[in-house]
N, C-alpha and C positions, 0 to 999 in steps of 0.2 A: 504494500500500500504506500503510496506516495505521501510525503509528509507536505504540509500545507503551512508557511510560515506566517505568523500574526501579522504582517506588511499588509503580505496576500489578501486577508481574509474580503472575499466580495460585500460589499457595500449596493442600496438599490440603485446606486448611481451609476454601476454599472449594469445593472440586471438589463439583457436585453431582449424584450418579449415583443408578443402584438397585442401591444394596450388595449385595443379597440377591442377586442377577444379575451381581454382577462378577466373579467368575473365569468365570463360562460367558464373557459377552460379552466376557471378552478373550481368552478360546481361539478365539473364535471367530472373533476381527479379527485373531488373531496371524500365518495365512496371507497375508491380504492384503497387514499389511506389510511382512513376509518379500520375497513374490513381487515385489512393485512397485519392490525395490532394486537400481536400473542404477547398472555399476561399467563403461560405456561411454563412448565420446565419448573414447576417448583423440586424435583428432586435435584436438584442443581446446586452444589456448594459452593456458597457464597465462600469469594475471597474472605480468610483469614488471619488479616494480617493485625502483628502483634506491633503496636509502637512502645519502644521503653522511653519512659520521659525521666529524662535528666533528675538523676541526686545527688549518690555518692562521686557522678563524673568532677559534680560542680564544684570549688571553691566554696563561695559563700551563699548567703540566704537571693541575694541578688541575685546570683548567678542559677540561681534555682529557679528564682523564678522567673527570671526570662527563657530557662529551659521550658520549665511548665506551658510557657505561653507559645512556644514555638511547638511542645507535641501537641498541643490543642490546636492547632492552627490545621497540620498536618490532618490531624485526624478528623477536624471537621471537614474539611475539602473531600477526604475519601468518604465519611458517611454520608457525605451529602451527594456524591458520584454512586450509592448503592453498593461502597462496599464494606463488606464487617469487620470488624478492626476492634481491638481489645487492646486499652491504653492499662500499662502496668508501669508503677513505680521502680526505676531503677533500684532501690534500696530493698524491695521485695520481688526482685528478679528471679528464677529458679532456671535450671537448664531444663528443666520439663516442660516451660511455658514455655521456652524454646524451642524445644525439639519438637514440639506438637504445633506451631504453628505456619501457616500456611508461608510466610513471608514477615522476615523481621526490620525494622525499621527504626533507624536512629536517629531520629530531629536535631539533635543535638546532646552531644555528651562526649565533654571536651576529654576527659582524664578517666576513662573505663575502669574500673576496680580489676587488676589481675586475673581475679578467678573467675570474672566475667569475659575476660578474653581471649581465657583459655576455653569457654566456652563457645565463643561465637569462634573458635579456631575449629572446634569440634563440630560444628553442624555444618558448619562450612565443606568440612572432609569426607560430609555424608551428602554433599547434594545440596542442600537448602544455600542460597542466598541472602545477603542483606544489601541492605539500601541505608549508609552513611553517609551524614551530613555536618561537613567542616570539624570532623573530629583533631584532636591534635596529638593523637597518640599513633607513636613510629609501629608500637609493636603489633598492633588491630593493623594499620597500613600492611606491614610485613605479612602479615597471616591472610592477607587476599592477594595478593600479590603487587604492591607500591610501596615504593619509597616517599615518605613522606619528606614534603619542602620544607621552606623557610616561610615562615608568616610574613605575610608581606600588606600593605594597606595605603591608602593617597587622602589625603585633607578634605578632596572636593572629589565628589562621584563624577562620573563619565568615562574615565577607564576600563571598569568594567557594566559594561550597561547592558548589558544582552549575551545570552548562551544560544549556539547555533550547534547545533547537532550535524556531524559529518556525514556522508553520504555511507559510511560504515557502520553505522549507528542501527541500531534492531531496528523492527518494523512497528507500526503503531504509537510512532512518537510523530510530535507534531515538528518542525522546520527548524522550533527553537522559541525562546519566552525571554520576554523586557523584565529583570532586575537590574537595578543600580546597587551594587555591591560596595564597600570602600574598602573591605577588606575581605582576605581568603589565604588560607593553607592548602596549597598546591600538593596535587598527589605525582607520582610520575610512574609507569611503569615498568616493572624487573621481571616478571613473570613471562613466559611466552604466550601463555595464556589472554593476557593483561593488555589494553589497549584505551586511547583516548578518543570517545566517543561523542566529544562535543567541547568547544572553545568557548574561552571570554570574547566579547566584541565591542571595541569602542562607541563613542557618540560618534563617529565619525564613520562608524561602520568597517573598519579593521577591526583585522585580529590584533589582539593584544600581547598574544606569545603565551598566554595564560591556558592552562586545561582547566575546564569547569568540569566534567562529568568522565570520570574513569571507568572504565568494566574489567571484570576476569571472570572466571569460573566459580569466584566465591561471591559474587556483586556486585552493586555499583559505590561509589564514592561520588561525590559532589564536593566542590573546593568553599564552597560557603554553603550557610543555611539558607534556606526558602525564605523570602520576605514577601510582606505581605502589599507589596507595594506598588500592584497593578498584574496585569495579565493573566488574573489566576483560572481561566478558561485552558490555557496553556498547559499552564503549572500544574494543572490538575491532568492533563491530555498527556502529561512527561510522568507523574506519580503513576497515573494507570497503565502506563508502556511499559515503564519498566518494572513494575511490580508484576505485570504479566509473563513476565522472563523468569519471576519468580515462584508465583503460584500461575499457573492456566487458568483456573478460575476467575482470576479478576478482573477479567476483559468481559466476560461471560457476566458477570454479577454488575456491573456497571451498563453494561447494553441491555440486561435485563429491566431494567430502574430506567432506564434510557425511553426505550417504547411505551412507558406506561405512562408517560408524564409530556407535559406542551411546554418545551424551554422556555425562556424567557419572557414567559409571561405569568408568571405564575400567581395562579388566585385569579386568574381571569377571567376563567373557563373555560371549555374544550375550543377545539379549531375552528369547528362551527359559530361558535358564539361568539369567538372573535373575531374573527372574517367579520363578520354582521355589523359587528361594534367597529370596528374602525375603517369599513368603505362609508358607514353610518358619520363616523367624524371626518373624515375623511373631508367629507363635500362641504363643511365649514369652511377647508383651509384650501380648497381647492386643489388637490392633489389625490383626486378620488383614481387618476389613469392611473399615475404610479404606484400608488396604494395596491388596487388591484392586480398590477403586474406584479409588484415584491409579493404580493398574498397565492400567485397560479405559480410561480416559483417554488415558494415555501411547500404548496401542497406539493409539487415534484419529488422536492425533496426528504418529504414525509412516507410517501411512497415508496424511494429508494432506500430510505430507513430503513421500512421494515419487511421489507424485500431480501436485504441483507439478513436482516435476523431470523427471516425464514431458514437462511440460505449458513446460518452458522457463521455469517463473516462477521463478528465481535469489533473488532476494530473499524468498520467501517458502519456501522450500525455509530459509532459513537461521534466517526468523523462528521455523518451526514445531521446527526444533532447538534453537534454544534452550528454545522453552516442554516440548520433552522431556525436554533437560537437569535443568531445574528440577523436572519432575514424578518422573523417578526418581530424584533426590537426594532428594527430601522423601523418596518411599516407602523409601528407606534411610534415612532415618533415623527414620524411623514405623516401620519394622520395628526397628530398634534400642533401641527407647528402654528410657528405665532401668522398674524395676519398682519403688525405692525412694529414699529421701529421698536426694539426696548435697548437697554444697559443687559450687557451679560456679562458681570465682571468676574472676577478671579482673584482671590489671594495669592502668592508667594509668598508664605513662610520662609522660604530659604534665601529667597534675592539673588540667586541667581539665574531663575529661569528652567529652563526644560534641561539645555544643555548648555553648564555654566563655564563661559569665556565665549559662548555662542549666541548672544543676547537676537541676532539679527534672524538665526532658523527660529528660534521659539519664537517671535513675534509673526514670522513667515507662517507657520503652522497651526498657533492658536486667532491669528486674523481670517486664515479659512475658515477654520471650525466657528465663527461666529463673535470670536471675544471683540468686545469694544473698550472693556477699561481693564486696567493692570492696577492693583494694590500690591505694590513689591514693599517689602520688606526690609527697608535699609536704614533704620535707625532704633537704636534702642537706649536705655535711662544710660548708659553708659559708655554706647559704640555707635561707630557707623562704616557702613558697608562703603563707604568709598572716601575720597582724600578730603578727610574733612578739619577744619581749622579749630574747632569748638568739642567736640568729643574725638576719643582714641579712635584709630581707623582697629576694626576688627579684622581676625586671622584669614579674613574670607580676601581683604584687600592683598595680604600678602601673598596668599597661594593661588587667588584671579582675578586680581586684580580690581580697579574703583569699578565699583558696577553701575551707580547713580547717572552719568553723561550718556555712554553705550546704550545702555536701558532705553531713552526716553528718544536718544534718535532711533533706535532699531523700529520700537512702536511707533512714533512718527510718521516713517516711511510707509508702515501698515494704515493709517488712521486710527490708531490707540490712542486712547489715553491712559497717563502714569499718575499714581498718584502714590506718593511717598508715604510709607505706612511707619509710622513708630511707635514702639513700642515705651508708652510714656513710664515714666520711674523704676520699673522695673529694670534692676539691675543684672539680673542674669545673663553672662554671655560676657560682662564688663573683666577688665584685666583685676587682680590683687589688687595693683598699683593703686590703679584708679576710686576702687571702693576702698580702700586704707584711706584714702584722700578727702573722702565723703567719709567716713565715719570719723575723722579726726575734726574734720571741722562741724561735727553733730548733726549732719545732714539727710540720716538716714532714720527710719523710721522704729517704732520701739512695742513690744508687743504689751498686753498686761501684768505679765510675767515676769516682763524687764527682757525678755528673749530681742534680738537684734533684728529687725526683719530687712532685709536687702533692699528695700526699695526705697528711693526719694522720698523726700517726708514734703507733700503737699502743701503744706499749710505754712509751707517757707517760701518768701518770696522769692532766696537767688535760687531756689530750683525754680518755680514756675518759670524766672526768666531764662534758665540754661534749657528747657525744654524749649520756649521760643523761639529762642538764639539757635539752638540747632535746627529748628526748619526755616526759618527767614535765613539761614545759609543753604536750605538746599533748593529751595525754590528762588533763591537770585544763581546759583551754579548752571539750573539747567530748565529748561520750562517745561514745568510739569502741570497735569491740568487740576492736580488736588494734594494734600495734604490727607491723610486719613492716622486720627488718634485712637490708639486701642489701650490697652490697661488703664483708661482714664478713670480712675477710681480707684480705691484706699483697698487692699488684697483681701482682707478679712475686717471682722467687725470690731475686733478689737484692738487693732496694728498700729493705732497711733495713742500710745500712751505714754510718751516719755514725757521728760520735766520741761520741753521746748513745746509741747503740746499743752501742755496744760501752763503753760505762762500764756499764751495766744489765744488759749479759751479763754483765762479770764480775762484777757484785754477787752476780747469781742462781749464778754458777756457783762464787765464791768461789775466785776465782786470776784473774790476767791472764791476757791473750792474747795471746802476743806475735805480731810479723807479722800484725797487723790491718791489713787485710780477709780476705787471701787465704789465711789461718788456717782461716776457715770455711765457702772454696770445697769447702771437699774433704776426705774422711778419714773420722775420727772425729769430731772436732770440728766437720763441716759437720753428724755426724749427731746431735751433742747442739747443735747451735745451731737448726736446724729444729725440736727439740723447742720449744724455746723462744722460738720466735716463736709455735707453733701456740698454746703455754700463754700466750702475749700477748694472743692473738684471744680463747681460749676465758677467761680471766677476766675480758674485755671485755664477753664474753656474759653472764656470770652477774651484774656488777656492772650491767648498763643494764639488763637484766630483774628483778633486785632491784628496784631505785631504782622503773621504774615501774609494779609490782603492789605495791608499798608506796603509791606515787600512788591508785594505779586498782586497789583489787583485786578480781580477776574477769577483767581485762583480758587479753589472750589476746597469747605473745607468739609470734612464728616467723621465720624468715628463709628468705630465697631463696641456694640454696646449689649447690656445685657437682655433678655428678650421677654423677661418675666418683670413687669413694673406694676405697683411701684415697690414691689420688695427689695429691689436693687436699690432705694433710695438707702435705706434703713441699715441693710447689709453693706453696702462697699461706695455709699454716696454718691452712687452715679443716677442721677437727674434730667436725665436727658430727654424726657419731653419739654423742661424748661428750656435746654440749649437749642432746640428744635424752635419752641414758638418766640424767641429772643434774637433768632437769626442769628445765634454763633456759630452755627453749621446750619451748610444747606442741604444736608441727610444723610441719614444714620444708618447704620446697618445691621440690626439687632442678630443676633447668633440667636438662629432660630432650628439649634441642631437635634432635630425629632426622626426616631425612626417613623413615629405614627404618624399616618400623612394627617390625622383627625385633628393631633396634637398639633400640628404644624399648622395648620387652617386656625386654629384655636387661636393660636398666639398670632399670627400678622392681622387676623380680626379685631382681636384687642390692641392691638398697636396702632390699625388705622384708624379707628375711633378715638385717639386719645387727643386733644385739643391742640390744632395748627398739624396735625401728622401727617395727614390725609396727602398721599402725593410727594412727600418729606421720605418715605422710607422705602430702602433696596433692604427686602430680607436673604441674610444669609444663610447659605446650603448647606445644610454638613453632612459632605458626598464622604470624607474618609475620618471626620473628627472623632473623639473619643467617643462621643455621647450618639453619632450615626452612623452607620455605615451604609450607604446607598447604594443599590445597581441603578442603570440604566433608565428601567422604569421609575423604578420611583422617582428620579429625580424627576424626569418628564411631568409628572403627576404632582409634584410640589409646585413645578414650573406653571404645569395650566392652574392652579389654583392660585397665585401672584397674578398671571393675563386675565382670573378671572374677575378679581376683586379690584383690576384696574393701575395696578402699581407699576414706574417707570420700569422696573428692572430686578436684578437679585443679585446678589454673589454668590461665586463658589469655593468652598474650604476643603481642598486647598490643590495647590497646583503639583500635580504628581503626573506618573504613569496610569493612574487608576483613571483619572479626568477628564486626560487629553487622550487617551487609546480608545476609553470604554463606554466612556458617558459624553462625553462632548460629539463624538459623531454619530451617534442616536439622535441625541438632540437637534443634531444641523443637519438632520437628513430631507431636511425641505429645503435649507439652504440658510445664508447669513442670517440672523437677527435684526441685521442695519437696513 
């Protein structure tokens, strides 16, 4: 079977049918692939495989539990591919649970216990395989047949950005799958048995010299762990390949799960139902031809599904669901698409782009997909990502450089706009130097405790004015079309209690306080002291948006804010339907990160009802944040629900492989935004 690379995958942009003929010719195929779907073969053993999740490998509690979080990773993608899989604690590992299971699997477990690898040396001699992930142990290497490297790692990803499987590589693997790696332990072959079955690949599309994926007779090796960091249609497409090398089964129990279920659209309803529903939406947006062409396609290839699974072909039963997958997500989102101009913006967390020293392909590549604004990330309470006069230039300048100028011409030449995102007080990321410097001059913030808390202390004028001073330098360096403030608010409720706080309360309040702190835990006094942190933030707001539309005027200012009000007043003094109807920003962008699309509707309902908002607010997506994790759909589905309720636009959180591979060309599958 021919492996199909993530580049490749067909999009309806390419689909080429006879439009005029496509709803007949998929009424007409729609029996066939109805009828052809066998939900048989239950005496069929389900793949077996056993993952050991990282203990005694680990160092410390840390080190555990990022193992933890990498075998659950693993192991959700396999149950959720239909196959069974039995997660056992390293620490209560036994050679029986070994020797009996179908296929062994190591997410990660840097430092193996001895007697554990004398064991996986043992089942190895008997036939059974495993599947290692960025182990650092020579003697497990040796016992499959590799020599383990030298740990090797780079400052800024792009070196290794992509594994590409060689033409030597087993069958029922897919072309190759997008990670951004920044470190990895290199395996190298000694065995004759033993070979390398797939490379690292630059941003730039070279090989790197680097081996990502080893084989022998005893497994495979991978030179990093799995991240979760886009492509995992792939990533899952590379676990079922080669764990099929390992048990037979597990090709068989994944195509099995495969046929009984409609990808990518899940909780929709059968193929029937959706067809119906989006030629139905379809003729809103005027894309009812294409619609129906991507829909007599998909029915094809629902057909050839399960034609194969008649037919025992396992691996091609799985290839053709994915290419289903992909064809009715597009046509959801070709039936969705907008009818008018909006904002599709984007955060950068990282500042530097898709592919960092490459400012000019990511703005080339996210201006197709549709983006119109950039929120990059180039300053923070104690750094800035480019050559700057007023804060330390961070380690991002030295290993690629000022990123702020490149940035804003790259988007320029797109018609983006930039709008410089800072990360207000918040000190993290800043050098020793710099915070030794702020804490000697008592400028950082104090918990009730007396605990030190890292962040700028608000309620000081020469911070507000050094938060300032750093954007009325970045917006005279380069022209940009906004300014966007985030942590604009006090961390926690209790973070400002030192003796430089409570000199400042009682100026504003005009009386002492006696029994300071625990004066302002509680009562009345806890509720006129929340006022007055909020009035800390909120004149913080007006005096840095003065300062720089005096700089820049024209320049657009807004901030990323909490999306639950007004409990955000009370908890961390952000105010921000005041800075809203006061005109110190011209909108806000509440982090509105809901897996439930109900929950999500809920909160931009209450935000645009809230006095001057109406029209003021782009809510934020959280396509990969902690608190969402989006596919495709849903995002689409959060998106029609903003076009519904009338609002200029949304952002998205955050700028990754998951966004611009997965979700952004679903969404643009009718075409730009602008």
């Amino acid at each position: 079977m021919s492996r199909r690379h993530y580049m490749e995958k067909p999009r309806l942009a390419t689909v080429h049918a006879d439009t005029s003929r496509g709803a007949c010719v998929f009424r007409r195929l729609l029996p066939l692939a109805v009828a052809s779907v066998m939900w048989i073969s239950a005496s069929a053993n389900a793949g077996d495989v056993l993952i050991v999740r990282g203990g005694k490998s680990c160092p410390d509690a840390a080190e555990r539990r990022f193992a933890d979080k990498t075998a659950s990773l693993v192991g959700g993608w396999l149950d959720a591919a239909g196959v069974r899989t039995r997660l056992v604690d390293e620490d209560a590992l036994s050679y029986a649970a070994l020797s009996t299971a179908g296929a062994v699997v190591l997410p990660y477990n840097p430092h193996p216990p001895r007697e554990h690898v004398a064991w996986y040396r043992a089942i190895a001699g008997k036939g059974k395989r495993l599947l290692v992930f960025y182990s650092s142990d020579a003697e497990l290497a040796a016992a499959m047949g590799f020599r383990l490297g030298k740990y090797e790692s780079v400052p800024v990803s792009g070196r290794w950005s992509e594994v590409r499987f060689r033409d030597t590589a087993p069958p029922n693997l897919p072309d190759g799958f997008m990670q951004r790696s920044r470190s990895l332990r290199p395996v190298h072959p000694v065995r004759r048995d033993a070979a390398v079955i797939a490379d690292w690949v630059s941003d730039s599309g070279r090989l790197s010299g680097a081996p990502a994926i080893a084989e022998s007779a005893s497994g495979f090796w991978m030179t990093h762990i799995l991240l979760d960091d886009g492509d995992r249609e792939a990533k899952t497409a590379m676990l079922l390949g080669l764990l099929s090398r390992c048990d037979s089964s597990v090709l068989r129990s994944a195509a099995q799960k495969a046929v009984s279920e409609l990808p990518g659209l899940a909780g929709k309803g059968n193929f029937q139902a959706v067809s119906s529903m989006l030629i139905r939406e379809s003729a809103a947006s005027g894309t009812t031809r294409a619609v129906s062409a991507g829909l007599t396609r998909a029915a094809t290839v629902m057909a050839e599904r399960d034609r194969a699974w008649n037919e025992a072909r396992f691996g091609d039963v799985l290839a053709r669901q994915r290419e289903l997958g992909r064809l009715l997500q597009d046509a959801y989102g070709l039936a969705c698409s907008g009818v008018r101009p909006e904002i599709r913006g984007v955060w950068d967390q990282t500042g530097l782009g898709l592919y960092p020293g490459d400012w000019d392909r990511t703005c080339r590549e996210l201006a197709a997909l549709g983006v119109t604004d950039l929120f990059v990330n180039l300053l923070g309470g104690g750094w800035a990502r480019y050559d700057s006069r007023v804060l330390p230039a961070s380690a991002v300048v030295r290993e690629a450089g000022s990123q702020l100028v490149p940035c804003v011409k790259a988007a320029a030449k797109r018609g983006m706009r930039v709008h410089v995102w800072k990360y207000c007080w918040n000190m993290e990321g800043a050098t020793d130097h710099f915070v030794g410097k702020m804490r000697a001059a008592g400028r950082l913030q104090q918990s009730a405790s007396g605990r030190e808390v890292a962040w700028l202390n608000p309620a000081l004028p020469e911070n507000v004015a050094l938060e300032a001073e750093s954007l009325v330098e970045a917006v005279r360096m380069a022209p940009v079309a906004g300014v966007h403030l985030d942590y604009i608010r006090y961390p926690e409720s209790g973070s400002s209690r030192s003796e430089a706080d409570r000199a400042l309360f009682e100026k504003w309040l005009g009386a002492p306080v006696p029994g300071w702190p625990a004066a302002v835990a509680g009562g009345q006094m806890a509720v006129t002291y929340r006022k007055w942190r909020a009035g800390n933030i909120s004149d913080a707001v007006a005096a840095i948006s003065s300062a720089v539309r005096r700089a820049s005027p024209g320049v657009k200012v807004s901030a990323a804010v909490f999306g639950k009000y007004p409990s955000c007043v009370d908890s961390v003094g952000q105010d921000w339907p005041l800075w809203v109807g006061r005109g110190d920003v011209d909108f806000v962008c509440p982090m509105n990160y809901a897996q439930d699309i109900n929950a999500f509707r809920d909160l931009v309902l209450a935000q645009v009802r809230l006095p001057g908002c109406e029209g003021r607010i782009l809510p934020g997506i959280g396509v990969t944040a902690n608190e969402s994790r989006l596919g495709a759909v849903d995002v689409v589905d959060q998106v029609r629900i903003v076009r519904q309720i009338g609002l200029p636009g949304y952002v998205f959180f955050d700028l990754d492989n998951v966004l611009a591979r997965e979700v952004l060309p679903v969404l643009s599958a009718g075409g730009a935004s602008r």
